[in-house]
Structure formats: structure tokens, C-alpha cells
PyMOL commands that place a pseudoatom at each C-alpha (Angstrom):
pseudoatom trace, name=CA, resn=UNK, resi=1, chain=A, elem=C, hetatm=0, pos=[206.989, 106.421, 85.369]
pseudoatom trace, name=CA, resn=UNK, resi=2, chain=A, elem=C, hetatm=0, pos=[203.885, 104.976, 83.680]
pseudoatom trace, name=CA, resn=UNK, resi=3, chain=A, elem=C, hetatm=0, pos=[201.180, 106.866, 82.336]
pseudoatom trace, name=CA, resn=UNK, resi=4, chain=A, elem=C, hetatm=0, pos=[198.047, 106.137, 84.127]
pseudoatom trace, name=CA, resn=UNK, resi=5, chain=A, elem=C, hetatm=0, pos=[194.914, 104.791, 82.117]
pseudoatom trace, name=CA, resn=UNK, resi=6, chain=A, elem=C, hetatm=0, pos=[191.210, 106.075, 82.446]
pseudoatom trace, name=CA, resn=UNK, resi=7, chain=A, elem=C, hetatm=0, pos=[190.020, 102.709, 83.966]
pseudoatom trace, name=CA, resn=UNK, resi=8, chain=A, elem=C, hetatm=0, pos=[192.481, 103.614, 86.871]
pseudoatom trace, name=CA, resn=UNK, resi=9, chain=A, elem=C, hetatm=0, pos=[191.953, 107.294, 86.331]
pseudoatom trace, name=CA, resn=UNK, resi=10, chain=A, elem=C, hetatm=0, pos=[187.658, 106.713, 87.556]
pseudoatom trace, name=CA, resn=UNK, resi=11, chain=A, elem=C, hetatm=0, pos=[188.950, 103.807, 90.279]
pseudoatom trace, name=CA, resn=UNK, resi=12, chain=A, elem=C, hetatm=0, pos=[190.960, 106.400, 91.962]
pseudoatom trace, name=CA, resn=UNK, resi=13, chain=A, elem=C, hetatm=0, pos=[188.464, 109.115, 91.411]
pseudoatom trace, name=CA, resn=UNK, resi=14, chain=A, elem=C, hetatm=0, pos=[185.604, 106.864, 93.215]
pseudoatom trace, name=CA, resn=UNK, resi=15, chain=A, elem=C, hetatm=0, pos=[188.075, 106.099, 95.836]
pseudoatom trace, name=CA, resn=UNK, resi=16, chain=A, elem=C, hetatm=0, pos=[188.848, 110.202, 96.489]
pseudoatom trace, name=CA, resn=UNK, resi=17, chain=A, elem=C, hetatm=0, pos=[188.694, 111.537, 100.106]
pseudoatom trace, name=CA, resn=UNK, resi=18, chain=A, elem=C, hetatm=0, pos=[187.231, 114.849, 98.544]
pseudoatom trace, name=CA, resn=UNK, resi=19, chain=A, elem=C, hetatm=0, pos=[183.826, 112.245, 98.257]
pseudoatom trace, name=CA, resn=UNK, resi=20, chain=A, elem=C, hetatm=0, pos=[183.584, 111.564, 102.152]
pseudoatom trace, name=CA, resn=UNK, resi=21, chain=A, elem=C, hetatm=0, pos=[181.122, 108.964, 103.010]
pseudoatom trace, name=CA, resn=UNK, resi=22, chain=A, elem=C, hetatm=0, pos=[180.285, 108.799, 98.794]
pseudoatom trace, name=CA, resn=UNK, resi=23, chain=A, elem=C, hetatm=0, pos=[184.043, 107.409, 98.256]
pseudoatom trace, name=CA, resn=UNK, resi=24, chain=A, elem=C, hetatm=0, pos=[183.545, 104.053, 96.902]
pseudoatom trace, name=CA, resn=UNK, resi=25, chain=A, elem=C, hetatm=0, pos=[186.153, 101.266, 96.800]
pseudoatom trace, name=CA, resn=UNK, resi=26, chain=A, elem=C, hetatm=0, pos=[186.348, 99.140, 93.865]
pseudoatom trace, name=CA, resn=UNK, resi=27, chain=A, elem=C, hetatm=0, pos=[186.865, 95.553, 94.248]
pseudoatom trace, name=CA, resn=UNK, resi=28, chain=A, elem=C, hetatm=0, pos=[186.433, 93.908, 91.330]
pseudoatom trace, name=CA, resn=UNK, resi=29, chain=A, elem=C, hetatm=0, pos=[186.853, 94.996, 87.795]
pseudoatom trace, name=CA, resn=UNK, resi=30, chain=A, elem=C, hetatm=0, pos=[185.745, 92.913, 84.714]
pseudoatom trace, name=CA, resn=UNK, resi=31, chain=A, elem=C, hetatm=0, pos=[186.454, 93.212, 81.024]
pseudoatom trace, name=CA, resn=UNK, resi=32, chain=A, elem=C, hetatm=0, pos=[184.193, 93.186, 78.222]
pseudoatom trace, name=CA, resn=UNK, resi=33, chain=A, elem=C, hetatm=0, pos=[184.759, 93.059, 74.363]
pseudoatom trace, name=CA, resn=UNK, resi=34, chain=A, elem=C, hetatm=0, pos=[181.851, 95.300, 72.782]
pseudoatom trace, name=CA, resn=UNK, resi=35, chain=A, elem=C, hetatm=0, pos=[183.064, 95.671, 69.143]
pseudoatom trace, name=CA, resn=UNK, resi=36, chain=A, elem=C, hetatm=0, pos=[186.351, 93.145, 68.611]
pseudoatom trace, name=CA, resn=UNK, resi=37, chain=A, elem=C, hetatm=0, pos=[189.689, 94.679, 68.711]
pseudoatom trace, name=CA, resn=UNK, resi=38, chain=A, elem=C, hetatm=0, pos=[187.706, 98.220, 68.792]
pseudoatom trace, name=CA, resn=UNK, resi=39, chain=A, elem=C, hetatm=0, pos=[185.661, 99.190, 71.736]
pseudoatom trace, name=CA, resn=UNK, resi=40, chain=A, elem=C, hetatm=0, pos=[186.304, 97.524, 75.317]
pseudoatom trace, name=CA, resn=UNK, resi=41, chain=A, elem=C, hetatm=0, pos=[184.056, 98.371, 79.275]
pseudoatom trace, name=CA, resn=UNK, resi=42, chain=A, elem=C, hetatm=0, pos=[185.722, 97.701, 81.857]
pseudoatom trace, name=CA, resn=UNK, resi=43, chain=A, elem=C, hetatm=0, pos=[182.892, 96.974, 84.652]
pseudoatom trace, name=CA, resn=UNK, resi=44, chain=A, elem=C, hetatm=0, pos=[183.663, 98.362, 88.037]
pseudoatom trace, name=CA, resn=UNK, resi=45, chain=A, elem=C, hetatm=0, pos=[182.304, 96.169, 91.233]
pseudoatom trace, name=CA, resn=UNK, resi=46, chain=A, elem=C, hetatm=0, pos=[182.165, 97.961, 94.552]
pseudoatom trace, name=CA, resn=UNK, resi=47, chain=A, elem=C, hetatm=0, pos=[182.122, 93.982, 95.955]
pseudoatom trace, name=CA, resn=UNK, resi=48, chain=A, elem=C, hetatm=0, pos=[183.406, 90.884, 94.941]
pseudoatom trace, name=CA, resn=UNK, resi=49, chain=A, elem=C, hetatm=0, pos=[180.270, 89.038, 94.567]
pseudoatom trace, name=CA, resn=UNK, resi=50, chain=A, elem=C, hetatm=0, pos=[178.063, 91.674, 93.355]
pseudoatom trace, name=CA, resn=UNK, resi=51, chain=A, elem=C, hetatm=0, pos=[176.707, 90.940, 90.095]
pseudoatom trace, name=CA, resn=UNK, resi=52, chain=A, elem=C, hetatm=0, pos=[175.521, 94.202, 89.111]
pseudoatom trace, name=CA, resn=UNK, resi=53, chain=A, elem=C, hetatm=0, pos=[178.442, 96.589, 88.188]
pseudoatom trace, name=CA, resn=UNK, resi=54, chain=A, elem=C, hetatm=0, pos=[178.818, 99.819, 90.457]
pseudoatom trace, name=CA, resn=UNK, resi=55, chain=A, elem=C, hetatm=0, pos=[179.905, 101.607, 87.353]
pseudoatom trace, name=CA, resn=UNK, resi=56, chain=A, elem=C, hetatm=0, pos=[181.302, 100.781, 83.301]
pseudoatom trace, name=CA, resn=UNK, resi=57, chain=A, elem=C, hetatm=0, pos=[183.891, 102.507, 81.790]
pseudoatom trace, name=CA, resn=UNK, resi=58, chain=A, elem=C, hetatm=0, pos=[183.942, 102.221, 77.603]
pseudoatom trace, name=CA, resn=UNK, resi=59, chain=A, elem=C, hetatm=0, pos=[186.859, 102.898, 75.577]
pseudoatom trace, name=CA, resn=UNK, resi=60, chain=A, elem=C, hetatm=0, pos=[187.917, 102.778, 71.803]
pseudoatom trace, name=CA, resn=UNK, resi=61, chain=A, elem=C, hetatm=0, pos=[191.312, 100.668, 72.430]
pseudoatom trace, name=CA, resn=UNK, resi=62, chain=A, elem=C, hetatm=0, pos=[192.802, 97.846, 71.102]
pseudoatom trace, name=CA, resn=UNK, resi=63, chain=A, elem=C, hetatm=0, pos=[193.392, 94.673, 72.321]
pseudoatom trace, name=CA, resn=UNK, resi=64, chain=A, elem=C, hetatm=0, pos=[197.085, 94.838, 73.052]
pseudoatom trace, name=CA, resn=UNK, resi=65, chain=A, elem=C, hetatm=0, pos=[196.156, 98.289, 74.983]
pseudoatom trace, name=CA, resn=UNK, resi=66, chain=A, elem=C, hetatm=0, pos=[192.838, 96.350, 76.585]
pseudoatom trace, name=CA, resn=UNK, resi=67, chain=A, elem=C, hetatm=0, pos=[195.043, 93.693, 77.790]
pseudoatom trace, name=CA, resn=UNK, resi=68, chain=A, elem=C, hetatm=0, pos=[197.519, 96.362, 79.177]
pseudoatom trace, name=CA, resn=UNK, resi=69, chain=A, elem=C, hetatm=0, pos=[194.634, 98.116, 80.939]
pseudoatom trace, name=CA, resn=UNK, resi=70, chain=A, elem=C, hetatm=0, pos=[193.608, 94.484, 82.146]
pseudoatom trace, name=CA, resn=UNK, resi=71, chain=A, elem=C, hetatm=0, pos=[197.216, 94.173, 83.633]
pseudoatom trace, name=CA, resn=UNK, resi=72, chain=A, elem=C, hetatm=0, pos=[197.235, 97.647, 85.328]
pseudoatom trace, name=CA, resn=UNK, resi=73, chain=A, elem=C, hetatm=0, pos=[193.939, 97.283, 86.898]
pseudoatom trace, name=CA, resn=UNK, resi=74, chain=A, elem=C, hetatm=0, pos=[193.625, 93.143, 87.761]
pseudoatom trace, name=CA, resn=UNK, resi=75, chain=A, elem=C, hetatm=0, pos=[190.776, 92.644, 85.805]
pseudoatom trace, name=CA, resn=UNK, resi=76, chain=A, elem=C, hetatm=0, pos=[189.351, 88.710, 84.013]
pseudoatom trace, name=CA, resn=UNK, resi=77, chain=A, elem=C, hetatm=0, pos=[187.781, 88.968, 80.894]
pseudoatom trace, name=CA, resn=UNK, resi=78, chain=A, elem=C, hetatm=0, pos=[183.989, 88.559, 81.037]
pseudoatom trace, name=CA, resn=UNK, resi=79, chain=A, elem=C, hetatm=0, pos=[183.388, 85.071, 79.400]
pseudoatom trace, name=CA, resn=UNK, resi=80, chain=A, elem=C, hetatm=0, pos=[179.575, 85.994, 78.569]
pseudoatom trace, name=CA, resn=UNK, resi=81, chain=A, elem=C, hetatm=0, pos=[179.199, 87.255, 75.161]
pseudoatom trace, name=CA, resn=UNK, resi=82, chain=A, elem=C, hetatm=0, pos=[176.162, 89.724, 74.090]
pseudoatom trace, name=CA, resn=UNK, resi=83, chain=A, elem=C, hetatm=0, pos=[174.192, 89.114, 70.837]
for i in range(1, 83): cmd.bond("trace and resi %d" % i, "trace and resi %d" % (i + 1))
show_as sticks, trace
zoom trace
């Protein structure tokens, strides 16, 4: 059994019955690189074509564990880069 990561940890938590009609259903996740092989968010969209996230989650990982996170949770990597 795999341990689950905090990226699926709040998608599950937004998706709780214990929320009611505040339950949310993400649809969408995207990835961003903050700080290079450091610090990752993971932007949470409630709808596919939303452009504003519903929520961000920021970790300190590293690539290989961004790219498993990626793979647990279906997310693309944001192309748009933030100077």
C-alpha cells in the first residue's frame, strides 16, 4: 500500500462528506516550480476551464518526488514561468 501525499491528502479533504454542500470536487490540478528542484504548488481547480485556482498547495520536495506527486494526482506542469 502506498503512502498517500499532501496534494491528495487536501483533494480528499475538499471532497469530504463531513463539508455538506461546502465539499468541493477538484478537477484539475496544475504544477508549478517556485524555487528549482526545491519548492513545488500544486494548484487545485474546482473546474476544468477555470483559470483562477480554487486552492494551492506548496511543498519543499524534489523533483523526482514532484513528479511522483504529479503521477498520483494527474497533474501538467504549468508552462508559465514567474519572474
Amino acid at each position: 500500500m502506498r503512502a498517500i501525499n499532501p496534494v491528495e491528502t487536501r483533494i480528499l479533504e475538499l471532497a469530504s462528506f463531513d463539508l455538506g454542500q461546502e465539499k468541493k470536487i477538484i478537477r484539475k490540478v496544475r504544477r508549478r516550480e517556485v524555487i528549482p528542484n526545491r519548492r513545488y504548488s500544486w494548484l487545485l481547480f474546482e473546474k476544468e476551464n477555470d483559470s483562477e485556482p480554487f486552492e494551492t498547495v506548496v511543498l519543499d520536495v524534489s523533483l523526482r518526488e514532484a513528479i511522483e506527486i504529479d503521477e498520483s494526482v494527474g497533474a501538467e506542469l504549468d508552462a508559465y514561468l514567474w519572474y
